[in-house]
C-alpha positions as CSV (number, residue, x, y, z in Angstrom):
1,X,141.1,-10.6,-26.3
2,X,144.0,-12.8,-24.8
3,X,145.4,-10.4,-22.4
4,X,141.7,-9.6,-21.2
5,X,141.5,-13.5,-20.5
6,X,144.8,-13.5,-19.3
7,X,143.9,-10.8,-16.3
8,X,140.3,-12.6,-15.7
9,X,142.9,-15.8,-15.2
10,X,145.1,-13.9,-13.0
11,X,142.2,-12.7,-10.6
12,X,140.5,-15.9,-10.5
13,X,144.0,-16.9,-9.2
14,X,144.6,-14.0,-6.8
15,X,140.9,-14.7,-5.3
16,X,141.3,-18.2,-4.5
17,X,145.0,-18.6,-3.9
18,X,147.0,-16.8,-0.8
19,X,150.4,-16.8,1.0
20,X,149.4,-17.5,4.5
21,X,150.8,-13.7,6.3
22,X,153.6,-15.5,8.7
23,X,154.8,-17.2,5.7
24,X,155.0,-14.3,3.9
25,X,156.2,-12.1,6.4
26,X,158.7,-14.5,7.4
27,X,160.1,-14.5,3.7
28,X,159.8,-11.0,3.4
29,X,162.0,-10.4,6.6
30,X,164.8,-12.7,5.6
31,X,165.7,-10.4,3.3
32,X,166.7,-6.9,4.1
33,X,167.2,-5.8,0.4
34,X,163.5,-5.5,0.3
35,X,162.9,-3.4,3.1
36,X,162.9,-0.3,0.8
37,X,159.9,-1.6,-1.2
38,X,156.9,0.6,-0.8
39,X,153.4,-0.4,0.4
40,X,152.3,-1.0,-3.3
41,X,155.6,-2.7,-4.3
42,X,154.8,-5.1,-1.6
43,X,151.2,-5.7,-3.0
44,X,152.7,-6.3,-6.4
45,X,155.2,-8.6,-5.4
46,X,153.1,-10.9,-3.3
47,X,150.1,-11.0,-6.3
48,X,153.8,-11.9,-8.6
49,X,154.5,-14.5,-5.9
50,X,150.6,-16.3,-5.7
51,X,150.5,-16.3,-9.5
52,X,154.4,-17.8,-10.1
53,X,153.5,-20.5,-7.2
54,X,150.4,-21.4,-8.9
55,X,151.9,-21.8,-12.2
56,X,155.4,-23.0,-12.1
57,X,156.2,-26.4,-9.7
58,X,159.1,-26.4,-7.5
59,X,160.0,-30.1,-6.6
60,X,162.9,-31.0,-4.2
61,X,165.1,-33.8,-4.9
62,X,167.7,-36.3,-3.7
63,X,165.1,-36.4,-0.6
64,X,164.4,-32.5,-0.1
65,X,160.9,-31.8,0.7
66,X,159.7,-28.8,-0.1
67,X,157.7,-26.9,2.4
68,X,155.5,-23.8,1.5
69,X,157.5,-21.5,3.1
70,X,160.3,-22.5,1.0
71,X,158.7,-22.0,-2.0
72,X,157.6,-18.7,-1.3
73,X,161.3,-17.7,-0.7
74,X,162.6,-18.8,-3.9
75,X,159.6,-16.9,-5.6
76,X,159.8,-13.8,-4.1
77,X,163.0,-13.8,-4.5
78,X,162.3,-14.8,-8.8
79,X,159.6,-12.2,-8.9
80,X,161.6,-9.3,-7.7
81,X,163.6,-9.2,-11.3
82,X,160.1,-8.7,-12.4
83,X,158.3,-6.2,-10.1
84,X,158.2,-3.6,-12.6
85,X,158.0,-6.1,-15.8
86,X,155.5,-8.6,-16.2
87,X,155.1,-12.1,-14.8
88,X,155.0,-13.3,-18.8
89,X,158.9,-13.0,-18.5
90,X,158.6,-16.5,-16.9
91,X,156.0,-18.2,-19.7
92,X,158.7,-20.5,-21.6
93,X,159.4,-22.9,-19.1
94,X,157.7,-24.5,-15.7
95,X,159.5,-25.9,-13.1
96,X,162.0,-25.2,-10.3
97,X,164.1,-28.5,-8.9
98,X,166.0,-27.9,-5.8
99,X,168.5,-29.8,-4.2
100,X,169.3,-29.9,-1.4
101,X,172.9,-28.6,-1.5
102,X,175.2,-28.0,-4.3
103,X,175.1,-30.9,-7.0
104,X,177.1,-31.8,-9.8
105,X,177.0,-30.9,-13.7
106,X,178.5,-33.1,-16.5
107,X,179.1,-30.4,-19.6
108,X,179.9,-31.7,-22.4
109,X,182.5,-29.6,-24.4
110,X,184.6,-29.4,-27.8
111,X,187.7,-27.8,-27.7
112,X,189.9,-26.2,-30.7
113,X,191.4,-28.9,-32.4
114,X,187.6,-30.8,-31.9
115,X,188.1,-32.8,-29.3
116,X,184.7,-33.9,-27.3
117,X,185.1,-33.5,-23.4
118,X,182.7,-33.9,-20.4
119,X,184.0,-31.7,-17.5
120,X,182.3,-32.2,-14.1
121,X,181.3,-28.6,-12.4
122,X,180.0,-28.3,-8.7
123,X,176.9,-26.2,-9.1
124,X,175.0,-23.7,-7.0
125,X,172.5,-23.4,-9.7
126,X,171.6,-23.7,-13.2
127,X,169.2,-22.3,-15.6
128,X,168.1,-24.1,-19.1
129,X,166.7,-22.4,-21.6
130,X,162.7,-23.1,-21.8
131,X,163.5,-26.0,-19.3
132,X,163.9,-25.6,-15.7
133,X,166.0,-23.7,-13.1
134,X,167.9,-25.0,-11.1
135,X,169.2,-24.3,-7.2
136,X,170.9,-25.3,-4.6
137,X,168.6,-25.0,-1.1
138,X,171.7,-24.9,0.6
139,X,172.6,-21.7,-1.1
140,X,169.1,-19.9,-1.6
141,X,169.1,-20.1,2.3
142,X,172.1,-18.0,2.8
143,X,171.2,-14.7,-0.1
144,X,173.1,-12.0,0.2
145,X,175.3,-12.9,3.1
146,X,178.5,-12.2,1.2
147,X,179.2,-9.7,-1.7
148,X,175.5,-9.4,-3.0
149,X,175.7,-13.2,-3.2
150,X,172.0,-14.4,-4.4
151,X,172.1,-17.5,-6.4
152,X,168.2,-17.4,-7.0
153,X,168.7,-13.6,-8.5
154,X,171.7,-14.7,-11.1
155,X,169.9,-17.9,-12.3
156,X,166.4,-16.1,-13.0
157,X,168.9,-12.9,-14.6
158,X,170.1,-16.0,-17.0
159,X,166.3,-16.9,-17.7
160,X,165.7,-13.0,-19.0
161,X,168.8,-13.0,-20.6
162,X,167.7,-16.2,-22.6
163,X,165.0,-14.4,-24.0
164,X,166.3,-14.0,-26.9
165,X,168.2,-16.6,-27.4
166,X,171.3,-18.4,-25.7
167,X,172.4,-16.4,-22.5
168,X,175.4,-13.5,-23.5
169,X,174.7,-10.5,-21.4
170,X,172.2,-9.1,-23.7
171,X,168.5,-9.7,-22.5
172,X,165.7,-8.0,-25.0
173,X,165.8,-4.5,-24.2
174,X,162.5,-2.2,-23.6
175,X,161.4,0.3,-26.5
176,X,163.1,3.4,-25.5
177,X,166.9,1.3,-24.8
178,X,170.1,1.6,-27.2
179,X,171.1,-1.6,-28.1
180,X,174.8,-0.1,-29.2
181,X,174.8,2.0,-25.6
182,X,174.2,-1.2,-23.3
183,X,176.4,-2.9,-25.2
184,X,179.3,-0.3,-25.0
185,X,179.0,0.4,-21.7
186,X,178.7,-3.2,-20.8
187,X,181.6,-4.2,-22.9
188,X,183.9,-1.5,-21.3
189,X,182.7,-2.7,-17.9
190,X,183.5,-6.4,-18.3
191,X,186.8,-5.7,-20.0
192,X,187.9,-3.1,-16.8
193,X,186.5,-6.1,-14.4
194,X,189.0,-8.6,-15.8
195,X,191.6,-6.3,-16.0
196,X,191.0,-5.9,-12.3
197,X,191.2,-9.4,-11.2
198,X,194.3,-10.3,-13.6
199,X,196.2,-7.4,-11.8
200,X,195.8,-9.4,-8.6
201,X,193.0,-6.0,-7.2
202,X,190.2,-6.7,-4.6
203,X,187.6,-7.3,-6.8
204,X,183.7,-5.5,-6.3
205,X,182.0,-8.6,-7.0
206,X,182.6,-12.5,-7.6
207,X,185.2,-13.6,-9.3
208,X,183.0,-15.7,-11.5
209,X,181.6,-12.4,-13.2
210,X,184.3,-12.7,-15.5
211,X,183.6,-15.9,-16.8
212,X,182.2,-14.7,-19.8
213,X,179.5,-11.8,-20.8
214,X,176.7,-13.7,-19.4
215,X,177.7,-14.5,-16.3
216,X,178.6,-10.5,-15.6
217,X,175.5,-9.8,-16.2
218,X,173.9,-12.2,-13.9
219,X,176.1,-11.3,-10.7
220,X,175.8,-7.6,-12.0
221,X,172.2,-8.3,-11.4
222,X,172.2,-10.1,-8.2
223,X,174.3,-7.2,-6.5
224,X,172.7,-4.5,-8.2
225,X,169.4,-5.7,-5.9
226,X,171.4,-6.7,-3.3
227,X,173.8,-4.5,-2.7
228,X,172.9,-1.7,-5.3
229,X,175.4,1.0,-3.8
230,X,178.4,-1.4,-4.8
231,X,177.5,-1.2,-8.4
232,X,176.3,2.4,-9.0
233,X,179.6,3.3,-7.3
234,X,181.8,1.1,-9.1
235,X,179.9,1.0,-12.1
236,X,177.8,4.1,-12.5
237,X,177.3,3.4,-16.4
238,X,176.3,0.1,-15.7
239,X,174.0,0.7,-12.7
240,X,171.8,2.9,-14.8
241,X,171.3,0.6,-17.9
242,X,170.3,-1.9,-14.9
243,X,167.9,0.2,-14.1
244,X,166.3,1.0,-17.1
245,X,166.3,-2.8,-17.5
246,X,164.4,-3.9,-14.3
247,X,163.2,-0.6,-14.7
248,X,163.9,-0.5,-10.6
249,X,166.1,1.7,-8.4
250,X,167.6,-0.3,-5.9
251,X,170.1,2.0,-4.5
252,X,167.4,5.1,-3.8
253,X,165.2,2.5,-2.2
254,X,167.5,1.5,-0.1
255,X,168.3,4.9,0.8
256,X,165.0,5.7,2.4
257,X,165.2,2.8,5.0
């Protein structure tokens, strides 16, 4: 009964709400990682992208207004992690604050001996768990100009991630998945990654994937859409549990452009 309510909601929506086309097209063209998509990938994404606008509120701040078109990036951008899924990935939590370039974070920390300490962080982006994420305009404007960089992919990657919990690399996997394979294989790949960057090697990706499990996944994510071929080269093992995951295929879409 619920999810027969849920899709009477979701037409209603689709029916009365739409992306005007140069705001969409614009959007879409901006972003050459979705060229691949087919005919009915596009359909899906932009119903993904009417329903996430309608439900979630993306307010600027520190004096950024947000314009429709700006919105519509950052959610098409969101609802690609979620093409093949379900926009129900994104029902814990409603609201998307931008500002208007990279802001500040005061963490508050304990190290070993107990010692409380607030260190201050320059941020691109930030996701909380069942509160809101978090971006930099500044940086969703340039996606993918450098090394699959896509700061609006890697925070909504944390939201999935958080699922289940706090963020550690290990999103709620679909029926079907090995919990102890992903884990393995993601293990292994993390651990090689570091090893890389401590030997002084040109690394594949950002450095900042080796901050810790969950931040590996998240910049595994945003190159795996952006720049898929990086990953399934470097990280075949990897590439295909990402698949499975997003249940996508990046690289073969890609291919057919």
């Amino acid at each position: 009964m619920f999810w027969y309510l849920e899709k009477w909601r979701r037409r209603w929506i689709l029916k009365r709400k739409s992306i005007p086309e140069p705001v969409w097209r614009a959007a879409v063209d901006q972003l050459p990682f979705l060229q691949g998509l087919t005919a009915e990938e596009c359909t899906r994404l932009r119903e993904w992208v009417t329903l996430f606008l309608h439900d979630k509120k993306i307010n600027g701040v520190q004096g950024l207004v947000m314009t429709e078109a700006m919105g519509v990036m950052i959610a098409v951008q969101a609802c690609l992690l979620i093409l093949n899924l379900d926009l129900e990935y994104y029902d814990d939590w409603a609201e998307v604050i931008v500002y208007p370039s990279r802001f500040v974070l005061n963490h508050i920390v304990t190290d070993e001996t107990g010692v409380v300490h607030t260190r201050r962080l320059v941020a691109s982006g930030e996701s909380w768990q069942t509160g809101p994420v978090v971006l930099s305009w500044e940086d969703v404007a340039s996606a993918g100009h450098e090394h699959g960089y896509n700061v609006v992919i890697h925070e909504f990657a944390h939201k999935l991630d958080m699922l289940n919990g706090s963020a550690n690399g290990y999103p709620p996997l679909h029926s079907g998945m090995d919990p102890c394979e992903w884990a393995d294989i993601f293990t292994v790949a993390y651990e090689n990654f570091c090893t890389q960057l401590a030997r002084g090697e040109s690394p594949v990706m950002t450095s900042y994937a080796a901050e810790n499990p969950a931040e590996f996944f998240a910049v595994l994510s945003e190159v795996f859409f952006v720049q898929p071929q990086r990953i399934k080269f470097h990280f075949p093992g990897v590439y295909q549990q990402l698949a499975r995951y997003y249940r996508q295929d990046p690289a073969a879409r890609l291919e057919k452009i």
